[in-house]
C-alpha positions in Angstrom: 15.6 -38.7 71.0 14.0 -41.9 72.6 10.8 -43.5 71.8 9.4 -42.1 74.4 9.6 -38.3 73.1 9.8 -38.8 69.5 6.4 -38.0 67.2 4.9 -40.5 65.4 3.2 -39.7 62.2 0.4 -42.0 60.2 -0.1 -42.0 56.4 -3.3 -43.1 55.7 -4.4 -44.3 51.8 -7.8 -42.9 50.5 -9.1 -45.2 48.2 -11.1 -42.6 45.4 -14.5 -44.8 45.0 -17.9 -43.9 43.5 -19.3 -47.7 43.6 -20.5 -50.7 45.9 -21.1 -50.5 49.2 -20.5 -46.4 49.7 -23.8 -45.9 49.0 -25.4 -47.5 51.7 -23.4 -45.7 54.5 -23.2 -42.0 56.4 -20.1 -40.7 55.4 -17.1 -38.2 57.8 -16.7 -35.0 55.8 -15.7 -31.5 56.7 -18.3 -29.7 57.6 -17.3 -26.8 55.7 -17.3 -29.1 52.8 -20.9 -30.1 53.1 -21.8 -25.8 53.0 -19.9 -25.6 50.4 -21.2 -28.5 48.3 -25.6 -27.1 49.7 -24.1 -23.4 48.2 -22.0 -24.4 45.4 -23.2 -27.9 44.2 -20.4 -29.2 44.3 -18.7 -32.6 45.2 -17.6 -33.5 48.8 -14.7 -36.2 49.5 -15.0 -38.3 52.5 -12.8 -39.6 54.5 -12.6 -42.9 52.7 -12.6 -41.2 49.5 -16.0 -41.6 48.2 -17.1 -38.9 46.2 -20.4 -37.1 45.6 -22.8 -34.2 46.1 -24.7 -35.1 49.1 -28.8 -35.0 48.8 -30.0 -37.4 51.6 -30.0 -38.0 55.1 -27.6 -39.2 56.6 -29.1 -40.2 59.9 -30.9 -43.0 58.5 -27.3 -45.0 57.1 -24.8 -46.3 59.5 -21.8 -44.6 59.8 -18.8 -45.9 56.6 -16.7 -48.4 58.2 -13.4 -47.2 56.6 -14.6 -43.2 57.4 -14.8 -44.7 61.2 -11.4 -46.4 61.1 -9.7 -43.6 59.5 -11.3 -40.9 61.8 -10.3 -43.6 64.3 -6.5 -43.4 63.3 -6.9 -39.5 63.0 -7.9 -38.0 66.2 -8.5 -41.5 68.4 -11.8 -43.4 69.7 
């Protein structure tokens, strides 16, 4: 198979952080994950790995830098 036709895959490394800057910033998750988390209580993960229930919104924060670079990687621009 050349270049041309082969697949390319991409591993990307989530750091699991509660601290520092992740609060200030909107963060990619699931959006079944965010019903769950308003039904269940429980814990979302981001893309970047932060962890938490969410209670705030997240229209006023600019968007996690490493959430946009993964979701970047992911599915493109």
């Amino acid at each position: 198979m050349d270049a041309m036709t082969s697949h390319e895959t991409t591993t990307i490394e989530r750091p699991t952080t509660n601290d520092g800057d992740h609060e200030r910033f909107a963060h990619y998750v699931k959006k079944s994950d965010i019903v769950r988390s308003n039904v269940e209580g429980v814990e979302v993960v981001a893309l970047c790995g932060k962890k938490w229930i969410p209670n705030r919104d997240p229209s006023r924060y600019p968007v996690c830098p490493a959430c946009k670079e993964i979701a970047a990687a992911l599915w493109g621009s």
